[in-house]
Structure formats: structure tokens, C-alpha cells
PDB file of N, CA, C and O in Angstrom:
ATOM      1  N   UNK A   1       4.457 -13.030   2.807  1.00  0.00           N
ATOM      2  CA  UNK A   1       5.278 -11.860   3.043  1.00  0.00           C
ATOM      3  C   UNK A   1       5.888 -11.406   1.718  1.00  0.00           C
ATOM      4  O   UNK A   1       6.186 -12.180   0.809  1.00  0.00           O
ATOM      5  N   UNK A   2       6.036 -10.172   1.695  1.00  0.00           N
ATOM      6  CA  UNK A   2       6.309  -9.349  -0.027  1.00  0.00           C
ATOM      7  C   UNK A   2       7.815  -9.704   0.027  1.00  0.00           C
ATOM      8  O   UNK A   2       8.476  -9.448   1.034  1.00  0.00           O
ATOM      9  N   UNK A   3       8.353 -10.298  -1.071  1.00  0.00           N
ATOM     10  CA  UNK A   3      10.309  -9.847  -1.300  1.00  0.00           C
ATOM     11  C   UNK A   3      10.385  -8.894  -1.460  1.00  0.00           C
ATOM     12  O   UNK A   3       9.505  -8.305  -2.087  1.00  0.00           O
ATOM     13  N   UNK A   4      11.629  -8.167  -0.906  1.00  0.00           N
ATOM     14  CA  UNK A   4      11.789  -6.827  -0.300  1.00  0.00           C
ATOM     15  C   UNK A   4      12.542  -6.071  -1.703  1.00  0.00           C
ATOM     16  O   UNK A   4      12.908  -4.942  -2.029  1.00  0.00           O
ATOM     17  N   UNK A   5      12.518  -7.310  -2.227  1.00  0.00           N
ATOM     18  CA  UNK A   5      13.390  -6.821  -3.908  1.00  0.00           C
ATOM     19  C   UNK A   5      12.024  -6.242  -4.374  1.00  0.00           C
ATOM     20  O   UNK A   5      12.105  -5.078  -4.766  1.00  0.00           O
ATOM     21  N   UNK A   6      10.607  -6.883  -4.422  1.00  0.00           N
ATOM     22  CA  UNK A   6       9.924  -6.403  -5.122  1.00  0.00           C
ATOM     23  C   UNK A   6       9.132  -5.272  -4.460  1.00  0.00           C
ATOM     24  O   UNK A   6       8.303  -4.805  -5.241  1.00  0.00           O
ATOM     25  N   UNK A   7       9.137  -4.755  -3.386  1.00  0.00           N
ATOM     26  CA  UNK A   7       9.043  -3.618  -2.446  1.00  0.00           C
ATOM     27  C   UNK A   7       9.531  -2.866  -3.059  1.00  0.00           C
ATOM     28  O   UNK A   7       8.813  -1.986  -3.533  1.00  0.00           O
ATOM     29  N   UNK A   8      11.105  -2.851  -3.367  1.00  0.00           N
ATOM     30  CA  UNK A   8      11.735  -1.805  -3.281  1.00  0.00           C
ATOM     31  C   UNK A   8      11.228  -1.693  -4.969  1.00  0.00           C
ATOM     32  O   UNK A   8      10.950  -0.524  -5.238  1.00  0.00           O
ATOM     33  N   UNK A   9      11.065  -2.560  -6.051  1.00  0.00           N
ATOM     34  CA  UNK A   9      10.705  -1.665  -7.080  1.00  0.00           C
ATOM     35  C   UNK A   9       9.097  -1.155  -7.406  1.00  0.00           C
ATOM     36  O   UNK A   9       8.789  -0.437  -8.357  1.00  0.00           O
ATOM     37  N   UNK A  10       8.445  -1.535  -6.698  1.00  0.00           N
ATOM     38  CA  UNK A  10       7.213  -1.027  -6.474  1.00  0.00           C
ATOM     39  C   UNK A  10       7.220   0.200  -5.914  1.00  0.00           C
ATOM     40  O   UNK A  10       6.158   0.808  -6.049  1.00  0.00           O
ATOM     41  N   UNK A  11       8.287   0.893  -5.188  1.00  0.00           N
ATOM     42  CA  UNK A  11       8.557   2.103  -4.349  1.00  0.00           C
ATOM     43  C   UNK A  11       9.128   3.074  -5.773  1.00  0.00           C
ATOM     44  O   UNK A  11       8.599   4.122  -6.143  1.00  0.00           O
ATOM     45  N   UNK A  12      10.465   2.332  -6.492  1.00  0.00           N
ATOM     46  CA  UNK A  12      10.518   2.925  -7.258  1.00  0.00           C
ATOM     47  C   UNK A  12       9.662   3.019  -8.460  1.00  0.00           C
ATOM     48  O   UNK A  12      10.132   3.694  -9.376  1.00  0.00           O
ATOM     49  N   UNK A  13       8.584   2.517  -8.632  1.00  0.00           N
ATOM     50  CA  UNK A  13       7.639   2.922  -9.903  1.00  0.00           C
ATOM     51  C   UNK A  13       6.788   4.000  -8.877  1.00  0.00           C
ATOM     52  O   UNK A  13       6.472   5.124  -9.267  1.00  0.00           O
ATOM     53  N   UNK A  14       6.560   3.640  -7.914  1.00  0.00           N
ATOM     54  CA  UNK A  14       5.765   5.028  -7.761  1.00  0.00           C
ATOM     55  C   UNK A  14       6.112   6.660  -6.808  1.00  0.00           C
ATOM     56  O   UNK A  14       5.410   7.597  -6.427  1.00  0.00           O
ATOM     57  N   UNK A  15       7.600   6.303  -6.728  1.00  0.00           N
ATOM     58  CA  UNK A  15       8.695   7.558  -6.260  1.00  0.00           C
ATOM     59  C   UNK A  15       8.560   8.014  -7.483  1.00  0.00           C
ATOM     60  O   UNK A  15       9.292   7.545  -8.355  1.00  0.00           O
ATOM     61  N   UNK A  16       7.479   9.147  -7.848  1.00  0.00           N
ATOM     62  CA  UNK A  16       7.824  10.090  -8.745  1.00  0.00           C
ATOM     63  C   UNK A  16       8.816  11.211  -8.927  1.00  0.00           C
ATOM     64  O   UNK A  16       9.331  11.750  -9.907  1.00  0.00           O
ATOM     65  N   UNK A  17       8.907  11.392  -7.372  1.00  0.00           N
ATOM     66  CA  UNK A  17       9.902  13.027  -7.409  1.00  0.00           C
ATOM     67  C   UNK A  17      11.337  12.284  -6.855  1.00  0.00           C
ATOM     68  O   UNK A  17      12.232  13.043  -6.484  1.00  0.00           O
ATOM     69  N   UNK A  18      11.539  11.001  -6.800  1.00  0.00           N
ATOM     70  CA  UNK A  18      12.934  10.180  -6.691  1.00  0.00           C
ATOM     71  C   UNK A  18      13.303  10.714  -4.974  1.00  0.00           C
ATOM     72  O   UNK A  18      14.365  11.239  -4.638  1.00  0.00           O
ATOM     73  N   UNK A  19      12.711  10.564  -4.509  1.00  0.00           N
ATOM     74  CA  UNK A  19      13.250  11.096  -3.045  1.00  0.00           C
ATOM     75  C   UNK A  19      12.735  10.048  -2.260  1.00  0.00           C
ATOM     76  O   UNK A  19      12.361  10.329  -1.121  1.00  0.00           O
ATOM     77  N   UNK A  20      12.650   8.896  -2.663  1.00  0.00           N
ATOM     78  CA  UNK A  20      13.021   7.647  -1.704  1.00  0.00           C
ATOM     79  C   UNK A  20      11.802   7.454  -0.961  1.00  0.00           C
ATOM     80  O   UNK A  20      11.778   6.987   0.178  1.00  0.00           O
ATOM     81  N   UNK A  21      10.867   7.791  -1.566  1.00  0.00           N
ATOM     82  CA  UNK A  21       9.581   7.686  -0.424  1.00  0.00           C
ATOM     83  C   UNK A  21       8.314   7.832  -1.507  1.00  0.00           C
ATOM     84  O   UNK A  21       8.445   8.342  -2.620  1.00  0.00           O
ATOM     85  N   UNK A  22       6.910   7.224  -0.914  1.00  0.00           N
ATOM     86  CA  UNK A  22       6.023   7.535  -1.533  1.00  0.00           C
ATOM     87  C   UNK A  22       5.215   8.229  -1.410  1.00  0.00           C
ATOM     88  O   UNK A  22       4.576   7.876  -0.419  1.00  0.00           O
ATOM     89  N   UNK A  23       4.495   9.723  -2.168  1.00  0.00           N
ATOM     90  CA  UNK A  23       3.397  10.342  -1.297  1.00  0.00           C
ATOM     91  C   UNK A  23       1.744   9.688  -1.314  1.00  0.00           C
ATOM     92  O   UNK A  23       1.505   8.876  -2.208  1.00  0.00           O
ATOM     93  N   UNK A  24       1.017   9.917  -0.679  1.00  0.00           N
ATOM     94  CA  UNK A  24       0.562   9.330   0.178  1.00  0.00           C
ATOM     95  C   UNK A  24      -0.423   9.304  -0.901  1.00  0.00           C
ATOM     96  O   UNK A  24      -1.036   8.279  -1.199  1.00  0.00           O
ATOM     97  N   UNK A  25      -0.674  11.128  -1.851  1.00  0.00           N
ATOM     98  CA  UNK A  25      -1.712  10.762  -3.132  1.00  0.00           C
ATOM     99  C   UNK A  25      -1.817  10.061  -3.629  1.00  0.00           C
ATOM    100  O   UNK A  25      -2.865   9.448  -3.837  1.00  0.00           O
ATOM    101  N   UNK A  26      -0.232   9.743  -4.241  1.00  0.00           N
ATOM    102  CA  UNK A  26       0.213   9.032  -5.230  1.00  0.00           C
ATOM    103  C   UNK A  26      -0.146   7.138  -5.103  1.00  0.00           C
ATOM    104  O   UNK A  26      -0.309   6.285  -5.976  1.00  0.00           O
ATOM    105  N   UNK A  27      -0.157   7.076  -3.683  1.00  0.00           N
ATOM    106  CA  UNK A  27      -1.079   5.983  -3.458  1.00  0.00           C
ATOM    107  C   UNK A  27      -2.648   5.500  -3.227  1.00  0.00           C
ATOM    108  O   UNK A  27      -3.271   4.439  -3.207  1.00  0.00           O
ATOM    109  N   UNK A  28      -2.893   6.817  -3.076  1.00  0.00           N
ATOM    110  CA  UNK A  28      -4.311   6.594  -3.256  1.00  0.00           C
ATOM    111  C   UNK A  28      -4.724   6.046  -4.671  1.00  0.00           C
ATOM    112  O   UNK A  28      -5.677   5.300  -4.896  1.00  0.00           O
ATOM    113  N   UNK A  29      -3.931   6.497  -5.480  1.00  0.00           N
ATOM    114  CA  UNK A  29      -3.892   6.449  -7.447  1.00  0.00           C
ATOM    115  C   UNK A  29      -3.847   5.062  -7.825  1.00  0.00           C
ATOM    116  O   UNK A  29      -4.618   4.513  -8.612  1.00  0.00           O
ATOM    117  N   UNK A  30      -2.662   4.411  -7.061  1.00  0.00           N
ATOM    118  CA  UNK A  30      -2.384   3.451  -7.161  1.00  0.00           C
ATOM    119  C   UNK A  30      -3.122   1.920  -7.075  1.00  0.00           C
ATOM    120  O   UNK A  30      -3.070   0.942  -7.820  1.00  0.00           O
ATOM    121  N   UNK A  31      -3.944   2.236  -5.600  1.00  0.00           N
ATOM    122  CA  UNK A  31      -4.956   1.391  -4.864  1.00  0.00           C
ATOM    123  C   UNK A  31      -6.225   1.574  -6.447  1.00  0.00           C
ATOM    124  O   UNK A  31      -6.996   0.675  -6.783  1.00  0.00           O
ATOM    125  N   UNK A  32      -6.194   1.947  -6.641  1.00  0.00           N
ATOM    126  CA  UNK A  32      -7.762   2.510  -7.574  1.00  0.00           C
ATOM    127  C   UNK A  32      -7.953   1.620  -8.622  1.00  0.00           C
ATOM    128  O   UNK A  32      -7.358   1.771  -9.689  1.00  0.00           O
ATOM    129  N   UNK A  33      -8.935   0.459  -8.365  1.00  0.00           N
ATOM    130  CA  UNK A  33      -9.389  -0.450  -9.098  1.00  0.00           C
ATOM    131  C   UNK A  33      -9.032  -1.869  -8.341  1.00  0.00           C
ATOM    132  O   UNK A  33      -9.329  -2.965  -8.817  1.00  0.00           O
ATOM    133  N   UNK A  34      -8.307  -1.665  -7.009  1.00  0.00           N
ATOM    134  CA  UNK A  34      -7.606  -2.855  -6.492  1.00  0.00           C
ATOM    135  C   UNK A  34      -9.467  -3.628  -5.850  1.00  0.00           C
ATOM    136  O   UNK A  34      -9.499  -4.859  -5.833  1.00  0.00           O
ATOM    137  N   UNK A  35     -10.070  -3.292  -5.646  1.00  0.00           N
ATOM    138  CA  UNK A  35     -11.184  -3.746  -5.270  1.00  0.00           C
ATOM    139  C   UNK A  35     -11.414  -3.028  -3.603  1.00  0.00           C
ATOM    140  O   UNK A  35     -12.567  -3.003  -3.175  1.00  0.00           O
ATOM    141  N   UNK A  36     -10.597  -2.625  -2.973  1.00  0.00           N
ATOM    142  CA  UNK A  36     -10.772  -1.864  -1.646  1.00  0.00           C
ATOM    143  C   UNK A  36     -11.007  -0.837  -1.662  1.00  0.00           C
ATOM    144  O   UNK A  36     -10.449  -0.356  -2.648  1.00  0.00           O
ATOM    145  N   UNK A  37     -11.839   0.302  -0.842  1.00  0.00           N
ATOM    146  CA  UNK A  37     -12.725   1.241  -0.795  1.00  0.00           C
ATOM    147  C   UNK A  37     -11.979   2.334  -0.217  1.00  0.00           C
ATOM    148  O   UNK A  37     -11.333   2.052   0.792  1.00  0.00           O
ATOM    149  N   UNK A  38     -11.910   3.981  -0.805  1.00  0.00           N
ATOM    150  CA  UNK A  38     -10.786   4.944  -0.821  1.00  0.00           C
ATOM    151  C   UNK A  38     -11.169   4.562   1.159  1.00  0.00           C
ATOM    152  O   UNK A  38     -10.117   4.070   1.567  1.00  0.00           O
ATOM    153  N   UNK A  39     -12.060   4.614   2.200  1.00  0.00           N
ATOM    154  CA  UNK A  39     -12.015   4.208   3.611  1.00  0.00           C
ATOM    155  C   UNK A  39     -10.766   3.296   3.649  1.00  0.00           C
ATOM    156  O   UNK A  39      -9.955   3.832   4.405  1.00  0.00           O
ATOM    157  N   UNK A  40     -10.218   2.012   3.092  1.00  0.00           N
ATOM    158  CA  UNK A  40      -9.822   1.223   3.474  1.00  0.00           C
ATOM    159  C   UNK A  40      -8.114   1.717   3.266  1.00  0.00           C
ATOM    160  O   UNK A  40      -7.252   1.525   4.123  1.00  0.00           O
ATOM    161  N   UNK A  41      -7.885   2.374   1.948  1.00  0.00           N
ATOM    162  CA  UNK A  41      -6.696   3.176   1.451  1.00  0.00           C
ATOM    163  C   UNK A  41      -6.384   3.673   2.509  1.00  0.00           C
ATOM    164  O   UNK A  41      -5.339   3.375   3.089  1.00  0.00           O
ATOM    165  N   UNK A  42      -7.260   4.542   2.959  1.00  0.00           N
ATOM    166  CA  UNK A  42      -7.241   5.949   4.187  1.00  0.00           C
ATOM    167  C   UNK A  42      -6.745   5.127   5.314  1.00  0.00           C
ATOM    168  O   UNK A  42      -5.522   5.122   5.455  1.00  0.00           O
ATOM    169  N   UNK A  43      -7.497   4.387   6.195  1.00  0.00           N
ATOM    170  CA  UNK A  43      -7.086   3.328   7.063  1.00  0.00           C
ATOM    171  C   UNK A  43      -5.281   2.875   6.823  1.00  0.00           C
ATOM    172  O   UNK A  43      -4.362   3.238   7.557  1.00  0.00           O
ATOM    173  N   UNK A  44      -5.162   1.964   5.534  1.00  0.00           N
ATOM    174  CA  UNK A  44      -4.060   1.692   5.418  1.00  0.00           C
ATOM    175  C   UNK A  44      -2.884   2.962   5.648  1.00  0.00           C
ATOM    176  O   UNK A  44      -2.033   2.999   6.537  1.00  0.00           O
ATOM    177  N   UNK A  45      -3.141   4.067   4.464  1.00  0.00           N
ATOM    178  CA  UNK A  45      -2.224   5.019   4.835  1.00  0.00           C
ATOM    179  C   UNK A  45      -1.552   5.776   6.084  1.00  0.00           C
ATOM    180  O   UNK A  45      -0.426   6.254   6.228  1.00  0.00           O
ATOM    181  N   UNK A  46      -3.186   5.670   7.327  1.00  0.00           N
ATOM    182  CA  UNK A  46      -3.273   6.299   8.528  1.00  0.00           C
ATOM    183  C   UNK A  46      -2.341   5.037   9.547  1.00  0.00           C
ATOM    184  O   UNK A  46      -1.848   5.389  10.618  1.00  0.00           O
ATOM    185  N   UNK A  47      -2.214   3.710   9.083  1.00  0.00           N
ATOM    186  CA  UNK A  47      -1.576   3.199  10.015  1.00  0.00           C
ATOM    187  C   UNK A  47      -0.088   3.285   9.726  1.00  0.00           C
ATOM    188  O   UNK A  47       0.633   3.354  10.721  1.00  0.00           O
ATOM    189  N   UNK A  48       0.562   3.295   8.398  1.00  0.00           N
ATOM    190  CA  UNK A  48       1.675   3.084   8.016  1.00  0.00           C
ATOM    191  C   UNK A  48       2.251   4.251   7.479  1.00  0.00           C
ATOM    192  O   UNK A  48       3.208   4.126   6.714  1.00  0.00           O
ATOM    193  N   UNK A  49       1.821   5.350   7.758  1.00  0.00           N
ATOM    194  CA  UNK A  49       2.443   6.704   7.048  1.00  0.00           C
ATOM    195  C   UNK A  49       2.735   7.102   8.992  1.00  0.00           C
ATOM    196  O   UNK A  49       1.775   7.516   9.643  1.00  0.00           O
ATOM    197  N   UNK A  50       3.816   6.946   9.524  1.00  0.00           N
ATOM    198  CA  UNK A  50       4.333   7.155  11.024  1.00  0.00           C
ATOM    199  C   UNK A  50       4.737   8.411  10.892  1.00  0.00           C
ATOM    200  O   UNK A  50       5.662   8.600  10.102  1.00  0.00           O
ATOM    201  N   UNK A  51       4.155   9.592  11.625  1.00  0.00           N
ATOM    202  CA  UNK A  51       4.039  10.812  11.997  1.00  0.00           C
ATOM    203  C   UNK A  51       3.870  11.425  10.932  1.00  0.00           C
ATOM    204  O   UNK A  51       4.745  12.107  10.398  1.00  0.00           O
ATOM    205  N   UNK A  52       2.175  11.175  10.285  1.00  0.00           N
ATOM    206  CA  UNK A  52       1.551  11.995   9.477  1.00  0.00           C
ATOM    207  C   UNK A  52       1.953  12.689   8.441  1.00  0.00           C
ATOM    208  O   UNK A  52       1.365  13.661   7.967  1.00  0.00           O
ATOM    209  N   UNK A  53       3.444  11.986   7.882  1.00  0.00           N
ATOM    210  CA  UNK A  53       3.941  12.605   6.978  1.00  0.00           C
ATOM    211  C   UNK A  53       3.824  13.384   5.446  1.00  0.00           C
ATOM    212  O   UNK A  53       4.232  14.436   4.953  1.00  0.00           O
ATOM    213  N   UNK A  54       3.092  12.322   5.053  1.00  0.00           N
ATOM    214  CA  UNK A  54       1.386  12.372   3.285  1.00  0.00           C
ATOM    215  C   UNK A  54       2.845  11.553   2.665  1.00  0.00           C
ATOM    216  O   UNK A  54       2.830  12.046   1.537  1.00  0.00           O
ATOM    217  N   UNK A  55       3.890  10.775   2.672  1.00  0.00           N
ATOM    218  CA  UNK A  55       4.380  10.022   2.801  1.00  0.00           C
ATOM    219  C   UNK A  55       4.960   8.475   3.249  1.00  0.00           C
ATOM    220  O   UNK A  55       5.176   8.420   4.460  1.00  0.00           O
ATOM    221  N   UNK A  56       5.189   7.484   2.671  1.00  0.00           N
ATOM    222  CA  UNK A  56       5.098   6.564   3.312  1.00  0.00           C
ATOM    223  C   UNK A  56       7.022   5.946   2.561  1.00  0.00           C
ATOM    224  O   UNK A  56       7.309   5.865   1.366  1.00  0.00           O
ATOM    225  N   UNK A  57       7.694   5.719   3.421  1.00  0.00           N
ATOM    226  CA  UNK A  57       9.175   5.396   3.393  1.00  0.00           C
ATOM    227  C   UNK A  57       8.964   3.622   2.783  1.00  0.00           C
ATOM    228  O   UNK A  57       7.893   3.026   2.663  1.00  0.00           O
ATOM    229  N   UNK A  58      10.392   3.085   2.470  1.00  0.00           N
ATOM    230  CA  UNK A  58      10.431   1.704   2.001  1.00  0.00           C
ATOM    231  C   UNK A  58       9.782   0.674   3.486  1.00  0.00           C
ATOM    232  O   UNK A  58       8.802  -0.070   3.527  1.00  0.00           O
ATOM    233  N   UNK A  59      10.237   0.832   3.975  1.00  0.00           N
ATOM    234  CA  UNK A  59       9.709  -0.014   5.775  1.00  0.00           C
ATOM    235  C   UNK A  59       8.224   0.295   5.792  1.00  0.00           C
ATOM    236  O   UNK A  59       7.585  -0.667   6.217  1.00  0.00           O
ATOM    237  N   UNK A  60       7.405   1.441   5.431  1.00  0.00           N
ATOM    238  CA  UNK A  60       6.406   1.881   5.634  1.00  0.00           C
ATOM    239  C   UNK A  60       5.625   0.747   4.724  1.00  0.00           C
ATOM    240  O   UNK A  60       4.958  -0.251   4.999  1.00  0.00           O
ATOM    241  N   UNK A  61       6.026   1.379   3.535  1.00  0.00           N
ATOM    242  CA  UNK A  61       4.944   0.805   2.263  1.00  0.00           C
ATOM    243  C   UNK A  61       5.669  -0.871   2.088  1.00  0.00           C
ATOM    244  O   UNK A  61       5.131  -1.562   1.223  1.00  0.00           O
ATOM    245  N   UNK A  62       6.778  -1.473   2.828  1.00  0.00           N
ATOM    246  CA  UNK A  62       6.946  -2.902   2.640  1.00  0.00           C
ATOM    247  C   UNK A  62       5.551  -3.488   3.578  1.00  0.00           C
ATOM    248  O   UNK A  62       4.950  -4.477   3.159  1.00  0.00           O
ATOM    249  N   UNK A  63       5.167  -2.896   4.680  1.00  0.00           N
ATOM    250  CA  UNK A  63       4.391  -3.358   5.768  1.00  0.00           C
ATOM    251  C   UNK A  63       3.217  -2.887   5.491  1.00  0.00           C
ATOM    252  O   UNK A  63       2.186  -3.469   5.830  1.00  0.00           O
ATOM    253  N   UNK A  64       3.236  -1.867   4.895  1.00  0.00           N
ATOM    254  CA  UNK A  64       1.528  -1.569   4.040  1.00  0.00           C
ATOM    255  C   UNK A  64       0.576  -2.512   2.672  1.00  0.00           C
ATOM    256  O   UNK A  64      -0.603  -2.747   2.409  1.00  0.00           O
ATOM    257  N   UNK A  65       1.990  -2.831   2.065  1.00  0.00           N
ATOM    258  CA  UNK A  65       1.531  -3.680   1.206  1.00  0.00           C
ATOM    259  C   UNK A  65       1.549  -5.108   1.213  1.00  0.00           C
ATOM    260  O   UNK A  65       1.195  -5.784   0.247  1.00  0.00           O
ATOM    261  N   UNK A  66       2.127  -5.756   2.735  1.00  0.00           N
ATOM    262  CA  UNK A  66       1.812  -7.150   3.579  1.00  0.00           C
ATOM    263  C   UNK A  66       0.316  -6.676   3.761  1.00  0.00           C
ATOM    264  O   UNK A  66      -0.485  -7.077   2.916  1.00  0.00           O
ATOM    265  N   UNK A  67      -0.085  -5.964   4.652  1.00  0.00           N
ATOM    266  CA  UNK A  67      -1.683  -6.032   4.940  1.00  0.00           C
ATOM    267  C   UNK A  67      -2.418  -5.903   4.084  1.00  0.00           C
ATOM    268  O   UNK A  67      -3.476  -6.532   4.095  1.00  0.00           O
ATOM    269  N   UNK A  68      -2.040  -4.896   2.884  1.00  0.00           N
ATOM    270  CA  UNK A  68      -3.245  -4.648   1.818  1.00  0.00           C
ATOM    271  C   UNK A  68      -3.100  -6.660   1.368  1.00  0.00           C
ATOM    272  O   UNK A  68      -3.966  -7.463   1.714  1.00  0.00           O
ATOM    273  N   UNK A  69      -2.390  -6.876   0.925  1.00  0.00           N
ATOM    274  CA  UNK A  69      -2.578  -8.472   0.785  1.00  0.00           C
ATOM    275  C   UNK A  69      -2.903  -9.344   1.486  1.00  0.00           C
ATOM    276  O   UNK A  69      -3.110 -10.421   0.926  1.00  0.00           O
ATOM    277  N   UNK A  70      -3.079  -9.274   2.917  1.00  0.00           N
ATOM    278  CA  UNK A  70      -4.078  -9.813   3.703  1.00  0.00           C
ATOM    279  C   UNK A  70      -4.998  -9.766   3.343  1.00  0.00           C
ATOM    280  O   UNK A  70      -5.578 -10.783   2.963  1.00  0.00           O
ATOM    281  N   UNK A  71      -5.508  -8.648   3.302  1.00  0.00           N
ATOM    282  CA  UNK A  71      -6.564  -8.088   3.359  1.00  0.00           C
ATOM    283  C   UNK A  71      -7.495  -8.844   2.073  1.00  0.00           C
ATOM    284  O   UNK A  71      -8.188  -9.858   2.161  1.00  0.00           O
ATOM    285  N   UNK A  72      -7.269  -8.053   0.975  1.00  0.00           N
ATOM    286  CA  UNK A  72      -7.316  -8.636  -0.442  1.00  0.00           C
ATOM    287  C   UNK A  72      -7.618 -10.184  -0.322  1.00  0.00           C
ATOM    288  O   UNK A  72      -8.643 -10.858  -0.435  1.00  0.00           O
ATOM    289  N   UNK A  73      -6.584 -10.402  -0.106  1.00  0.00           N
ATOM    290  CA  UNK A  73      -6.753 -12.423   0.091  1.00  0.00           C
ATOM    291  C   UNK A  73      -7.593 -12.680   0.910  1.00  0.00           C
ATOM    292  O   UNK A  73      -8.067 -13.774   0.607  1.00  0.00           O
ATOM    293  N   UNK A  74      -8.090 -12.261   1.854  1.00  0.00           N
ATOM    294  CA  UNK A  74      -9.208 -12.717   2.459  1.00  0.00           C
ATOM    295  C   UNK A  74     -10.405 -12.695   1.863  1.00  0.00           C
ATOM    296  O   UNK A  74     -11.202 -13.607   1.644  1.00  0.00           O
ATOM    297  N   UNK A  75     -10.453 -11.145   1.540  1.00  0.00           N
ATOM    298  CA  UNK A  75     -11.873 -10.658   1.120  1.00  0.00           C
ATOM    299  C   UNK A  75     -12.205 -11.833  -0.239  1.00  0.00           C
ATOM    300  O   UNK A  75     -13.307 -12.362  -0.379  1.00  0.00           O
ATOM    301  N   UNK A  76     -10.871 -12.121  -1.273  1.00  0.00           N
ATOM    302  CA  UNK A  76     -11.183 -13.226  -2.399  1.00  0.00           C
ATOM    303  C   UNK A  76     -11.324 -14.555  -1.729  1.00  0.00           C
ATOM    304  O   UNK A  76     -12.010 -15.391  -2.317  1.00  0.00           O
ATOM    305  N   UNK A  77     -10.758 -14.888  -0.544  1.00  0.00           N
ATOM    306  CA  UNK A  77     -10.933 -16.571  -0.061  1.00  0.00           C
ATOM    307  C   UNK A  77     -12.793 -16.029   0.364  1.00  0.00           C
ATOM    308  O   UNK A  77     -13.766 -16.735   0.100  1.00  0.00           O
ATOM    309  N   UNK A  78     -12.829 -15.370   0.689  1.00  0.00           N
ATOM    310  CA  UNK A  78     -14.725 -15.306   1.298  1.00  0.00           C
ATOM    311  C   UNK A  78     -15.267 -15.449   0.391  1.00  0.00           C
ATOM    312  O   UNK A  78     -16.182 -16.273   0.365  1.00  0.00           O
ATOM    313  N   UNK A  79     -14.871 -14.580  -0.921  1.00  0.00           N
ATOM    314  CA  UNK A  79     -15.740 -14.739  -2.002  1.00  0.00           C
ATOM    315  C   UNK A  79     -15.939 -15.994  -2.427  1.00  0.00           C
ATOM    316  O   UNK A  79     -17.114 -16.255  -2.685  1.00  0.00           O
ATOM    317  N   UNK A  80     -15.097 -16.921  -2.593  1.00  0.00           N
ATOM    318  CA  UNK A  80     -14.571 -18.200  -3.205  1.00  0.00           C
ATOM    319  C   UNK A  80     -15.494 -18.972  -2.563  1.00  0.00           C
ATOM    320  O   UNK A  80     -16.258 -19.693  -3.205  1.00  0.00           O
ATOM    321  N   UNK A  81     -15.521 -18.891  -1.074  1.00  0.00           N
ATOM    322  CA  UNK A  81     -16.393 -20.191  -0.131  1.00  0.00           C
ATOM    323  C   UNK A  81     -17.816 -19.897  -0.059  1.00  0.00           C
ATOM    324  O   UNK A  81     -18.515 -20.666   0.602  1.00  0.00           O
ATOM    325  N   UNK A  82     -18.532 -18.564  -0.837  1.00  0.00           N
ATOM    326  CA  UNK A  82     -19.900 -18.490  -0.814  1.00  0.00           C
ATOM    327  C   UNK A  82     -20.406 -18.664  -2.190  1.00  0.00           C
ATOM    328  O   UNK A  82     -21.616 -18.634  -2.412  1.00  0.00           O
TER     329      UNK A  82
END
């Protein structure tokens, strides 16, 4: 599970316009090179951006970036055991 200390400054490196939230581009930008596929971004954004905002709030992107690290960690433990 992410510390919510490091949530919150991960929100603020990528709150460009300082309004407490992240847009949704601005994470697509972000993801880019993480090894997951702009589908999987899209997915993530579509579950954790709550009423289609192109935004994602601190609660949003704390719980977006628990799964992208699921996720991630799995896909490297598979790699590891083949």
C-alpha cells in the first residue's frame, strides 16, 4: 500500500495548474515508459477518474497508483519465474 505522504507529493509534482487534482493527460505523460500499454493507462484512468471528470483527485490517484503497482509487480514477478 502507497504512504499517503508519498501520494500526496506525487499529486503535487504532477498538479500543474495547482488545483489539487490531476488531469487525466497529464497522466497519461506520466505512465509513458512505465512498461504498461496507453489500453492499460485508459483502463486505470476509466476506473479511478469517478464521474468522468479528465481528472483524478488525491483518493483517486492514491487508489490508482495501489493497482498500477499491482499490476506492475505482477507482470515483473511473471517475468522473474519464466
Amino acid at each position: 500500500m502507497l504512504d499517503p505522504n508519498i501520494a500526496r507529493e506525487i499529486l503535487k509534482l504532477l498538479d500543474f495548474d495547482g488545483s489539487g487534482t490531476v488531469k487525466t493527460s497529464d497522466l497519461h505523460k506520466a505512465f509513458m515508459g512505465t512498461g504498461l500499454s496507453e489500453a492499460d493507462v485508459n483502463n486505470f484512468i476509466r476506473k479511478h477518474d469517478k464521474g468522468n471528470k479528465g481528472e483524478v483527485n488525491l483518493e483517486e490517484l492514491t487508489a490508482m497508483l495501489n493497482n498500477v503497482h499491482r499490476k506492475t509487480s505482477s507482470v515483473s514477478m511473471g517475468k522473474r519465474s519464466i
